[in-house]
C-alpha positions in Angstrom: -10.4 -24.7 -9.3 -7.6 -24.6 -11.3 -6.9 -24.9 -14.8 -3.7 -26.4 -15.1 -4.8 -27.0 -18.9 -4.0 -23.9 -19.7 -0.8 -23.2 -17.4 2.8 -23.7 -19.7 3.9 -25.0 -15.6 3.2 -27.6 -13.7 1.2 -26.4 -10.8 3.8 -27.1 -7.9 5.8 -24.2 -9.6 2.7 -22.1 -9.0 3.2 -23.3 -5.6 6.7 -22.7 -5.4 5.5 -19.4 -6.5 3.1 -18.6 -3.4 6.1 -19.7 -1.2 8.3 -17.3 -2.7 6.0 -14.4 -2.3 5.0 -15.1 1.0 8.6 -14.8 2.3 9.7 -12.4 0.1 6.5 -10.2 1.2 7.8 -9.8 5.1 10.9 -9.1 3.8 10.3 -6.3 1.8 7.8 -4.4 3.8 10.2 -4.5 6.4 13.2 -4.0 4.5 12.0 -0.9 2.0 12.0 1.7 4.3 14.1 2.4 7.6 11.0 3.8 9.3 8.8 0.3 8.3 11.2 -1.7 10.0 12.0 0.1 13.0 7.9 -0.1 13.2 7.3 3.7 13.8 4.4 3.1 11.5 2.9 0.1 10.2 2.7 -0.3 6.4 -1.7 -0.2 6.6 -0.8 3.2 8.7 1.3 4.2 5.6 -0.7 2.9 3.0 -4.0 5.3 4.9 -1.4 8.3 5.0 -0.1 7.4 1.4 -3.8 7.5 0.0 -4.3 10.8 2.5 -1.4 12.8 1.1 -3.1 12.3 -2.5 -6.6 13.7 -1.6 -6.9 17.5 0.6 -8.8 15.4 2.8 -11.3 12.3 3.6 -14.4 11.8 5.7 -14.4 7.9 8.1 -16.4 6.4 5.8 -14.3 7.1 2.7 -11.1 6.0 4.7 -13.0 2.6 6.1 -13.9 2.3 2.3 -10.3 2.2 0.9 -9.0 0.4 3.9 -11.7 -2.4 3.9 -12.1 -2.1 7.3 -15.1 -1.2 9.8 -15.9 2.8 10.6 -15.0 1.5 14.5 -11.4 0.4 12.8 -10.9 3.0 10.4 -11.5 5.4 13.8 -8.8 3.3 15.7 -6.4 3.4 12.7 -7.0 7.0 13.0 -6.7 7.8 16.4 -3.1 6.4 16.5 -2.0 8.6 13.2 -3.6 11.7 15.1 -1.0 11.1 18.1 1.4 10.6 16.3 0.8 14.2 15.0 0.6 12.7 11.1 -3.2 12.9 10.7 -5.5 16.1 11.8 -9.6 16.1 11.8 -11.3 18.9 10.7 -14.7 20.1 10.3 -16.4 19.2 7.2 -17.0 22.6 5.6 -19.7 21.7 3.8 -21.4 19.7 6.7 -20.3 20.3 10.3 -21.4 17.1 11.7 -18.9 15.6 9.7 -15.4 14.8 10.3 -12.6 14.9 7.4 -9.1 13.9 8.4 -6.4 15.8 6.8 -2.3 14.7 7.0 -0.1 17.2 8.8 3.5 18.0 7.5 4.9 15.3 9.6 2.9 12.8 8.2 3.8 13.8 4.7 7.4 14.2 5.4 6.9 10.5 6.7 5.1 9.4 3.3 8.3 11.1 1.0 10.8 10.2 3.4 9.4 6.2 2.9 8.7 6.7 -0.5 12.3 7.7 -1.1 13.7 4.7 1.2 11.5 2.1 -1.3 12.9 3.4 -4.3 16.5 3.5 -3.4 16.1 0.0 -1.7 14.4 -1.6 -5.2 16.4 0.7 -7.3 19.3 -2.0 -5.7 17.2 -5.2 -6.4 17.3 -3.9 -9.4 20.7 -3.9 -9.8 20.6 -7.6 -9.5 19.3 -8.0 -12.5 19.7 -7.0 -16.5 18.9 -4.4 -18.0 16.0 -6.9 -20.2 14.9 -8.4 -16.6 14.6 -4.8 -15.1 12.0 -4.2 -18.0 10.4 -7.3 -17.6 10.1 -7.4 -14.0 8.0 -3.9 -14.2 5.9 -4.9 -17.2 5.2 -8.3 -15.6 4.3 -6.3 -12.5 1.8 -4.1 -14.3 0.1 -6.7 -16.2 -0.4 -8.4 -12.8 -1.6 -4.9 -11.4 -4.0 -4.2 -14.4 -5.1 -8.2 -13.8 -6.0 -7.4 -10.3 -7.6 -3.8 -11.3 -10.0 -5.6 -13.8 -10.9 -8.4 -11.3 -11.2 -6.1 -8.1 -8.6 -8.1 -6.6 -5.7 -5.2 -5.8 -7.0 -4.8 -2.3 -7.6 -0.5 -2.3 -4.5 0.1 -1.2 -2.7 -0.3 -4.8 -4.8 3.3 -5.9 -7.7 0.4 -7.2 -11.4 1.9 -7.2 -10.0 5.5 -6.5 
């Protein structure tokens, strides 16, 4: 239910809104980064490799965790990083029926080298606007974020629940 009672905008703007993001969200995830829009990896196989590269290494059940998806899926997801050569499983050390999966070198080189293509591509979206709308844009974008964090809305790829 909404309450337009205490919205300063008439609710077709909201809707006008949801349009907006919804094109503008294709658009970006395959526009920020050369190696998203070619498709040599998906952007949930580089949110998993993302969330990867800032752990030594995680266990199935962790990974289906932050991915919200099934062990089975979470397997499949990591099957294709593996030949691809940007994942690895190891042996747990501290229990060897476990499995951990640990990213390789290429996989992190992939992570920077996307990471580095996002913020060049935004730092010229960016440019489009002021210097006050630059700030804005970001503090809007956070308060959004920390709305999302509070409500357990982010998804997990965002770093939420980590």
């Amino acid at each position: 239910m909404i309450d337009s009672e205490r919205l300063s905008i008439p609710v077709e703007s909201i809707g006008r809104l949801a349009d907006i993001i919804l094109s503008l969200q294709r658009g970006f995830l395959s526009h920020l980064s050369v190696s998203l829009g070619e498709g040599q990896v998906s952007f949930v196989q580089f949110f998993l490799l993302s969330h990867i590269c800032m752990h030594e290494s995680l266990n199935m059940t962790e990974i289906a965790a932050k991915m919200n998806h099934t062990t089975a899926a979470a397997t499949g997801l990591v099957d294709r990083l593996a030949k691809l050569d940007y994942v690895e499983r190891i042996p747990s050390p501290n229990d060897r029926r476990k499995v951990l999966v640990r990213i390789r070198p290429k996989g992190m080189e992939l992570v920077e080298r996307i990471r580095r293509d996002m913020i060049s591509n935004l730092s010229k979206v960016m440019l489009e606007l002021d210097p006050q709308e630059q700030s804005m844009w970001i503090q809007i974008y956070e308060k959004i974020f920390g709305y999302c964090q509070k409500h357990d809305r982010c998804g997990t790829y965002l770093g939420a629940a980590d």
